[in-house]
DRENTI-410007 format. One line per 3 residues: number of its first residue (from 1); for each residue x, y negated, z negated of N, C-alpha, C. Coordinates in pm, whole numbers. Atoms other than C-alpha are relative to their C-alpha. Layout:
BEGIN
NUM = X/Y/Z/X/Y/Z/X/Y/Z ~ ... .
This chain:
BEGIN
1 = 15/82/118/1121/-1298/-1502/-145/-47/-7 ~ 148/15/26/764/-1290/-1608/-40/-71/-123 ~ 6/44/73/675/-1562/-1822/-198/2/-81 .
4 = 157/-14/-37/301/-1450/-1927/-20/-84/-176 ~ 24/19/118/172/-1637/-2226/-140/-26/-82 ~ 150/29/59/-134/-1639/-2446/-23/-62/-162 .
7 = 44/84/134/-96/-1872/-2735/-45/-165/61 ~ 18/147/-74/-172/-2167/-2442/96/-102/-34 ~ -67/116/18/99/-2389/-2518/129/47/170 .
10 = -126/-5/-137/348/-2463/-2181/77/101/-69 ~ -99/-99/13/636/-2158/-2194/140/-89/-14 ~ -147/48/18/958/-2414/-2144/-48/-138/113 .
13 = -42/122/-10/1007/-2742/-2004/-17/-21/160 ~ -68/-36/-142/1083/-2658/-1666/-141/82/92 ~ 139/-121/-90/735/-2429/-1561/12/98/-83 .
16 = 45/-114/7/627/-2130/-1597/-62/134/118 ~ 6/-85/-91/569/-1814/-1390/-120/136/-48 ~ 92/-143/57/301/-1515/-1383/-36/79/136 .
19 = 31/-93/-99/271/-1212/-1140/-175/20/32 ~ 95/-38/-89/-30/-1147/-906/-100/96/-112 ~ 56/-53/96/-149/-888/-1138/7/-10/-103 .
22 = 42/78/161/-88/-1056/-1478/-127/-101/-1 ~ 94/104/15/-271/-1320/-1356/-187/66/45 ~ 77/-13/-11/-534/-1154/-1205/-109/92/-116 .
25 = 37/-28/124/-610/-978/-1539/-11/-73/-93 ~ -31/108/44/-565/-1293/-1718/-101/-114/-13 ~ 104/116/1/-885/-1531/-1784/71/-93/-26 .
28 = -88/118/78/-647/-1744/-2022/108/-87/101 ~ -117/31/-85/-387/-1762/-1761/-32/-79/138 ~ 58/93/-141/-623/-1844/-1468/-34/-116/-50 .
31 = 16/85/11/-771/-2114/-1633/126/-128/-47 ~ -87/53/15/-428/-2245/-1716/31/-52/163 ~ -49/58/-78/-354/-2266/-1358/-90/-53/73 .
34 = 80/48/-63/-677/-2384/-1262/-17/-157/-31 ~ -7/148/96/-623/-2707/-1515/135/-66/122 ~ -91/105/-91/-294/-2789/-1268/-38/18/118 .
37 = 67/51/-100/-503/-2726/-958/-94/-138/32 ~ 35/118/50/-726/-2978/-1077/20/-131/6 ~ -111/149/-38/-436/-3249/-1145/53/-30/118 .
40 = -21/15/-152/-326/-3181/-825/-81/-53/100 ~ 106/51/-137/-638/-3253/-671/-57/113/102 ~ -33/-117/-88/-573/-2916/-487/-209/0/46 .
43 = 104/-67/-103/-864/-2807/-228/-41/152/-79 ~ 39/-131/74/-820/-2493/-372/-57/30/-158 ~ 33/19/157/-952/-2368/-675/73/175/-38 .
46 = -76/-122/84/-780/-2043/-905/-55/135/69 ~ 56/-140/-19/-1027/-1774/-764/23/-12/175 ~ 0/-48/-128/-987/-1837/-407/168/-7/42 .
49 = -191/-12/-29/-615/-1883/-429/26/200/-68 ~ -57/-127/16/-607/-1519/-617/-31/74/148 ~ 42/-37/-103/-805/-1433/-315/64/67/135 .
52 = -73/25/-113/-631/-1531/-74/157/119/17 ~ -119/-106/12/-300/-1405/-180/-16/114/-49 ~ 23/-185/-16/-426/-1051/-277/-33/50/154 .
55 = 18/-19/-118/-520/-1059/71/144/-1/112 ~ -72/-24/-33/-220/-1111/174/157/50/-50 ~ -104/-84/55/33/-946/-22/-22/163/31 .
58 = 5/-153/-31/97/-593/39/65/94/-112 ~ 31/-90/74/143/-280/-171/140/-8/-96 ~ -125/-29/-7/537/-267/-145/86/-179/-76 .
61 = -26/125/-2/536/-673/-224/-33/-62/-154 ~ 11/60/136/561/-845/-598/-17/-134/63 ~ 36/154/-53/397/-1183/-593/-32/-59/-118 .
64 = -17/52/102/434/-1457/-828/-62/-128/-14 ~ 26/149/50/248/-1777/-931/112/-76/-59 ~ -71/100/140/506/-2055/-1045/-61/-131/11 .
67 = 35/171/46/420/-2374/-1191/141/-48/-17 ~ -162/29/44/740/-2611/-1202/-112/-143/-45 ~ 21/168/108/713/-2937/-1433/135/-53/63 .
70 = -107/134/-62/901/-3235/-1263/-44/-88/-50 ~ 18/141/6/961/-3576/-1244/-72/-51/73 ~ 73/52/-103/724/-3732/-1001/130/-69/87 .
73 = -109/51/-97/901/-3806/-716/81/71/42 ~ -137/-153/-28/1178/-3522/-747/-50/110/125 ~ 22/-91/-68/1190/-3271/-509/-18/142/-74 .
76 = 1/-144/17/1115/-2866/-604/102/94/-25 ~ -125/-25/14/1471/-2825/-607/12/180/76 ~ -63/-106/-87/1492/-2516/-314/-54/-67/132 .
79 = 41/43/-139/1506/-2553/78/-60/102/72 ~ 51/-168/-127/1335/-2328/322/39/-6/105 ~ -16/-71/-151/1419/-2168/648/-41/142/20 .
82 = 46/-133/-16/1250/-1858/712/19/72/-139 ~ 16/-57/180/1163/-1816/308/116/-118/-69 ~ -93/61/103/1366/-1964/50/134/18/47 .
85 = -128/31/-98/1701/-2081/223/109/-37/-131 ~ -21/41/163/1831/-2241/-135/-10/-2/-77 ~ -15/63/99/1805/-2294/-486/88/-53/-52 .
88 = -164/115/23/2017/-2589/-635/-45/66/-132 ~ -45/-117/130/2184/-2449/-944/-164/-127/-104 ~ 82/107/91/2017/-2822/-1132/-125/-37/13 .
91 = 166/5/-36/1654/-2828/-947/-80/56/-80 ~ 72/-37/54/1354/-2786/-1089/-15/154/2 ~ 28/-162/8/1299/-2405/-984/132/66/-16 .
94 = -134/-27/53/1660/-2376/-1047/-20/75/-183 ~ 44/74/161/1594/-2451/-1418/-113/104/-51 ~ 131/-146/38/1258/-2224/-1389/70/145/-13 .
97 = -62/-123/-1/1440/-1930/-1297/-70/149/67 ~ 56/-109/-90/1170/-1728/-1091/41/0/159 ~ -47/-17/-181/1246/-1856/-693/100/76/-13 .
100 = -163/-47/-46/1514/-1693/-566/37/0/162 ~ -13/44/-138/1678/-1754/-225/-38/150/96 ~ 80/-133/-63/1464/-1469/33/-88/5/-20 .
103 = 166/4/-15/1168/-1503/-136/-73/-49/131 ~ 109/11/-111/870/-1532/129/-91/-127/-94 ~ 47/68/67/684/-1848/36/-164/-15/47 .
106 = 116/-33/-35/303/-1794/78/-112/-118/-19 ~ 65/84/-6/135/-2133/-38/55/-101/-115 ~ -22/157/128/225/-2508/-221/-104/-67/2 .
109 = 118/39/23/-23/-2631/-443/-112/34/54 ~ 118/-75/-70/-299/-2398/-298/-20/-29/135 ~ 40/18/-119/-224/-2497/61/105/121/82 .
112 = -66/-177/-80/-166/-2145/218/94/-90/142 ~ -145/0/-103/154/-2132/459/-5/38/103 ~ -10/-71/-94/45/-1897/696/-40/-87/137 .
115 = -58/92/-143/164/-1963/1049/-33/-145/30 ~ -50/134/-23/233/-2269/983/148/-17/92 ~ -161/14/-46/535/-2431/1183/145/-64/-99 .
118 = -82/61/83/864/-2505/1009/0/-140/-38 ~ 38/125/1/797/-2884/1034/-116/-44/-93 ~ 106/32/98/431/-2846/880/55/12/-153 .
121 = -56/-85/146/585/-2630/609/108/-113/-103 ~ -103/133/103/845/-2940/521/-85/-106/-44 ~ 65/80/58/580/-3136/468/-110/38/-85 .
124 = 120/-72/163/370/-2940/207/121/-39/-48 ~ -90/54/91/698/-2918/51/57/-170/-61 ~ -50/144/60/775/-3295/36/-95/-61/-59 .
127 = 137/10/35/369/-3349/-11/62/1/-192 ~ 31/-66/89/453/-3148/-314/110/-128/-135 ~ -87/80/71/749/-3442/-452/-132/-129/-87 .
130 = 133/80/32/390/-3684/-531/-31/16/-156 ~ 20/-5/125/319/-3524/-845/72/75/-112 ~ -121/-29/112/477/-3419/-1180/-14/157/-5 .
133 = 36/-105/-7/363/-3061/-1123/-17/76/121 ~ 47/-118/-100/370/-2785/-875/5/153/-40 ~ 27/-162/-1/240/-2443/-793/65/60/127 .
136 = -143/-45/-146/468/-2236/-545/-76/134/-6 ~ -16/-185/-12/346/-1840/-440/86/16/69 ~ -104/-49/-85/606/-1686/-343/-51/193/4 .
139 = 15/-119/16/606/-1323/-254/163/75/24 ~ -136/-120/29/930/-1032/-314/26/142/64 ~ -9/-154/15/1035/-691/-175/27/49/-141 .
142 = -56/-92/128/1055/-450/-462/113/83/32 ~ -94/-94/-19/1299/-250/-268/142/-64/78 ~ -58/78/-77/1561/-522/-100/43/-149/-75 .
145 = -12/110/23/1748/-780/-205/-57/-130/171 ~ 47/77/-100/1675/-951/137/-168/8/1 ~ 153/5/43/1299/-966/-47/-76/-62/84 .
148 = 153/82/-73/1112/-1196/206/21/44/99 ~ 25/-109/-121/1195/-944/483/-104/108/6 ~ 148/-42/-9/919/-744/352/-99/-67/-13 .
151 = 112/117/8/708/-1036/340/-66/-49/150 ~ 14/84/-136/762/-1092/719/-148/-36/88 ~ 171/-5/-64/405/-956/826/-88/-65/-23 .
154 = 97/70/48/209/-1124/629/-29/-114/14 ~ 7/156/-29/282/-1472/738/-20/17/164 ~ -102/64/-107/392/-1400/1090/-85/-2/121 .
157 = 71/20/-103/203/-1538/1340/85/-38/146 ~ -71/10/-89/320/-1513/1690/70/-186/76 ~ -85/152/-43/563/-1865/1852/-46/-90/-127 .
160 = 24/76/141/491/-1968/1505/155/3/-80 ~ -88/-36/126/779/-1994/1231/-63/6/-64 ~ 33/13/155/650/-1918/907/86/32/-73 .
163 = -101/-2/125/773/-1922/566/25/139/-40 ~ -47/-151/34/816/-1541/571/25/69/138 ~ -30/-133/-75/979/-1443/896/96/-60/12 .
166 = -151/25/9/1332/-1437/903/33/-18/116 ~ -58/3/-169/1373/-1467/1305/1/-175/-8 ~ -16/157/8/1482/-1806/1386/85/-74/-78 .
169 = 11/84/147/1590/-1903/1037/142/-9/-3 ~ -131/80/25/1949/-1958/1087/16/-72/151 ~ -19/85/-117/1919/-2077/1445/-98/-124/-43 .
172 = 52/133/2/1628/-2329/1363/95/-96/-125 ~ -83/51/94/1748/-2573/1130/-81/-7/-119 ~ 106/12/138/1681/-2574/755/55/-144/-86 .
175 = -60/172/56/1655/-2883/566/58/49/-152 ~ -131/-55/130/1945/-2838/316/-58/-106/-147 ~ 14/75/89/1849/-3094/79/-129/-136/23 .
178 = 63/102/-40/1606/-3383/73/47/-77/-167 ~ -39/91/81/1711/-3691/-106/-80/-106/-62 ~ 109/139/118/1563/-3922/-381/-79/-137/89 .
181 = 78/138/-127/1481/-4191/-109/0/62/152 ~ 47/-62/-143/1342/-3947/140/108/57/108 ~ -77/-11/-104/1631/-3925/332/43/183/22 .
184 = -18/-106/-17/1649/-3535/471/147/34/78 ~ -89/-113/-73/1956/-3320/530/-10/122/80 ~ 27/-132/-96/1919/-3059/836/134/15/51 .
187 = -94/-49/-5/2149/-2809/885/-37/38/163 ~ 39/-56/-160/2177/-2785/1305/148/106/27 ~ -117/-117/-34/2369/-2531/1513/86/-76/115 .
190 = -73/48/-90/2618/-2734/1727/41/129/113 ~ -63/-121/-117/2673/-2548/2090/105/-87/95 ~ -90/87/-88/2896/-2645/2372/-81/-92/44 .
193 = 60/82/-38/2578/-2826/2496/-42/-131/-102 ~ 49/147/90/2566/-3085/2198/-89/48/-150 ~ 108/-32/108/2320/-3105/1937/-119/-44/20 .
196 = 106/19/-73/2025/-3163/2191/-47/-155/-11 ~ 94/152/-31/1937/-3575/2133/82/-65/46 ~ -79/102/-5/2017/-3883/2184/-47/-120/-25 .
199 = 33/153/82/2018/-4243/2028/37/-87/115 ~ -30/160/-39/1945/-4582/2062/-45/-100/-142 ~ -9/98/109/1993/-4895/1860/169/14/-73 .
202 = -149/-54/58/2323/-4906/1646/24/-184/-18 ~ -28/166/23/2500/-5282/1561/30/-32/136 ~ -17/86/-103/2484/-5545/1815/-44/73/179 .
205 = -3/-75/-144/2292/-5317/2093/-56/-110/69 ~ 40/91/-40/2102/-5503/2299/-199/-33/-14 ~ 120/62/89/1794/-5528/2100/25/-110/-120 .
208 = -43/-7/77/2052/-5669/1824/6/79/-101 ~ -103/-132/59/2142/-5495/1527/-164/68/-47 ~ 79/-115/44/1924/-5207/1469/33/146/-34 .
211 = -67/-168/53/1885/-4849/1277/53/47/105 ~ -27/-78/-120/2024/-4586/1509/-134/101/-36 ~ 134/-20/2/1696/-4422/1599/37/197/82 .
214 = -21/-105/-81/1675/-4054/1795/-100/-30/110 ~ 70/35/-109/1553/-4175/2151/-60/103/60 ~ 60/-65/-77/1513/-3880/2329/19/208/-52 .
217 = -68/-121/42/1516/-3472/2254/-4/130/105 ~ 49/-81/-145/1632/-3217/2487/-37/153/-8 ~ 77/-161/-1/1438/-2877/2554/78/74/-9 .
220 = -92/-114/53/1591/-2584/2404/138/-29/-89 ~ -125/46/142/1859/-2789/2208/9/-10/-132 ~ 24/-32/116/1934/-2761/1893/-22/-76/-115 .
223 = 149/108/26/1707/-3068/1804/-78/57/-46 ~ 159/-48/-76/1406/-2894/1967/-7/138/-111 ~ -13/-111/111/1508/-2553/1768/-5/-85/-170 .
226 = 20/11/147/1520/-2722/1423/-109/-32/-22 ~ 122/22/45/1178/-2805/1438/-25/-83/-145 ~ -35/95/138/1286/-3077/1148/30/-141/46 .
229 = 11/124/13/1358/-3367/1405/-69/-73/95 ~ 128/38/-123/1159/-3597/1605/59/-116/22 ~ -56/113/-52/1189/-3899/1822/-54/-92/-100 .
232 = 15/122/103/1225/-4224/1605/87/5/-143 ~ -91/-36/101/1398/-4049/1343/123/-112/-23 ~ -91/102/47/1642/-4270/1147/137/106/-3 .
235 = -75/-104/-90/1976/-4079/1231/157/-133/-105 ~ -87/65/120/2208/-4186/851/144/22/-36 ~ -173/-39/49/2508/-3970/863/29/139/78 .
238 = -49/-151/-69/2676/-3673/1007/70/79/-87 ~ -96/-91/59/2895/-3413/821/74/-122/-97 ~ -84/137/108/2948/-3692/534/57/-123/64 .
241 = -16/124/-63/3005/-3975/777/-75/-107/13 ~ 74/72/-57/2803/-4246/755/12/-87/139 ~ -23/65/-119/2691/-4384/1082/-73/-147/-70 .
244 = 68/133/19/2464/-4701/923/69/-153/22 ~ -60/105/-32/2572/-5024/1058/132/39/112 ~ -105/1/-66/2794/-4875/1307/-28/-32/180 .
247 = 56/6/-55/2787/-4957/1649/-33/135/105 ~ 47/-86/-80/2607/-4735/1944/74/121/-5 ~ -82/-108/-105/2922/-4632/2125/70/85/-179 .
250 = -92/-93/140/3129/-4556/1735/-116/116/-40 ~ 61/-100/105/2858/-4332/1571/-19/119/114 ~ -24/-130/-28/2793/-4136/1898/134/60/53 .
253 = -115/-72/2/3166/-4047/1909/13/85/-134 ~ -10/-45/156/3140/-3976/1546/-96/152/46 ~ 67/-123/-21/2857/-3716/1690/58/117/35 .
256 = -86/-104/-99/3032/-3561/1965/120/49/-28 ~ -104/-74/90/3342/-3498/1757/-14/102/-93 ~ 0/-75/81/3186/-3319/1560/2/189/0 .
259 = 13/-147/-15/3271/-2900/1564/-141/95/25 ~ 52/-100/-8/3068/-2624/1716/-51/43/-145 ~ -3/-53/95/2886/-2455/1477/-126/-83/-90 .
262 = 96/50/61/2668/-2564/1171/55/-137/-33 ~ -7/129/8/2621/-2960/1147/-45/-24/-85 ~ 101/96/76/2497/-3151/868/-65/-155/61 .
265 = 15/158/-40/2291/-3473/1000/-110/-46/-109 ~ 107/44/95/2079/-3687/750/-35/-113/63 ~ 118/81/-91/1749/-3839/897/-39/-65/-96 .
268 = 89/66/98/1517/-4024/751/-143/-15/101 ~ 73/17/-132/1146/-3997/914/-68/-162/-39 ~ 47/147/22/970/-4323/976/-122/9/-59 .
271 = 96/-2/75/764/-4440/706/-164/-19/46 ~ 140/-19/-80/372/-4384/840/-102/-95/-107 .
């Protein structure tokens, strides 16, 4: 869905989209997306972002500029885990209609992706909730619906995750959703060994009543693998349970009950 336009007025409500080689043929079009680099503030500027990503796209690989128009504040409306993990039907790139879940995601708002860690990578994306506008590259196989599998090379820097290699990406955890007041959903892999942390604080501990916090995280657990949580973390709910206001010993039973397998927990990180 190639939205290329040259009468300069926005395409729809929601963004707009233009391929690697529309745009790079495109004076009208670059300077369109050089006007929301601009607002952004972006580091980058239109010619070193084509740059960049002709540099790293490959022959076999369709690559797409989108612009999405939001609300300030809203999220991008898709999650990542090794590429595009989601689109919500009602999100902004929902609504656009170019992401699609596999895409390889190559840079937000002109801040290239490559081997970045899954953690950095959530925070371009949430970076990106700040203003009423974003720019997303994503890149596509032409021959595969599992499209950001040919993308893998181009990001993939070794004990790195990036946003285009599919190894990892259902064992680490992907953040399923992030919520209007920050609060993040990560999807972990429950084993017989737990879900690698452990809390302190909860009602009436012996600090009195405090959040439940994530005290400690253990190596190789599936914490440490989601590369989404860290010590201090605010620690809000489990598989639709709220733990808030509960005490210590209730919420981590509420944990440890919970099934093998994929977990929902919603964090919240501490405000910096």
């Amino acid at each position: 869905q190639e939205h290329s336009r040259t009468d300069g007025h926005p395409p729809d409500l929601n963004g707009w989209a233009i391929s690697l080689r529309e745009l790079a043929n495109s004076p009208l079009d670059q300077s369109r997306l050089q006007a929301v680099l601009s607002q952004l503030k972006s580091k980058s500027d239109v010619l070193s972002l084509l740059q960049e990503t002709k540099a790293l796209s490959e022959v076999k690989v369709d690559t797409f500029f989108v612009v999405l128009i939001k609300e300030e504040g809203s999220g991008l409306g898709f999650s990542i885990a090794g590429g595009v993990h989601r689109v919500f039907t009602k999100g902004t790139a929902g609504l656009e209609g170019t992401i699609r879940r596999g895409d390889g995601v190559l840079s937000i708002n002109g801040t290239s992706l490559e081997g970045t860690t899954h953690g950095e990578a959530l925070f371009h994306l949430h970076q990106a909730r700040m203003s009423t506008q974003a720019i997303v590259v994503i890149c596509r196989g032409q021959e595969s619906e599992h499209s950001g599998s040919l993308c893998l090379d181009i990001l993939h820097q070794p004990r790195q995750l990036s946003l285009c290699t599919k190894e990892n990406s259902m064992e680490a955890g992907a953040v399923v959703e992030i919520g209007p007041d920050g609060a993040l959903t990560v999807e972990l892999h429950k084993t017989s060994a737990g879900l690698g942390f452990s809390l302190e604080g909860g009602r009436a501990s012996a600090q009195g009543d405090r959040p439940l916090h994530v005290k400690r995280i253990f190596k190789g657990g599936a914490a440490e693998l989601s590369r989404a949580i860290d010590v201090g973390d605010e620690v809000l709910a489990i598989n639709s349970h709220p733990l808030v206001g509960l005490m210590h010993y209730d919420a981590w039973n509420l944990i440890k009950a919970a099934s093998d397998g994929p977990v929902h927990l919603v964090i919240r990180k501490p405000r910096t």
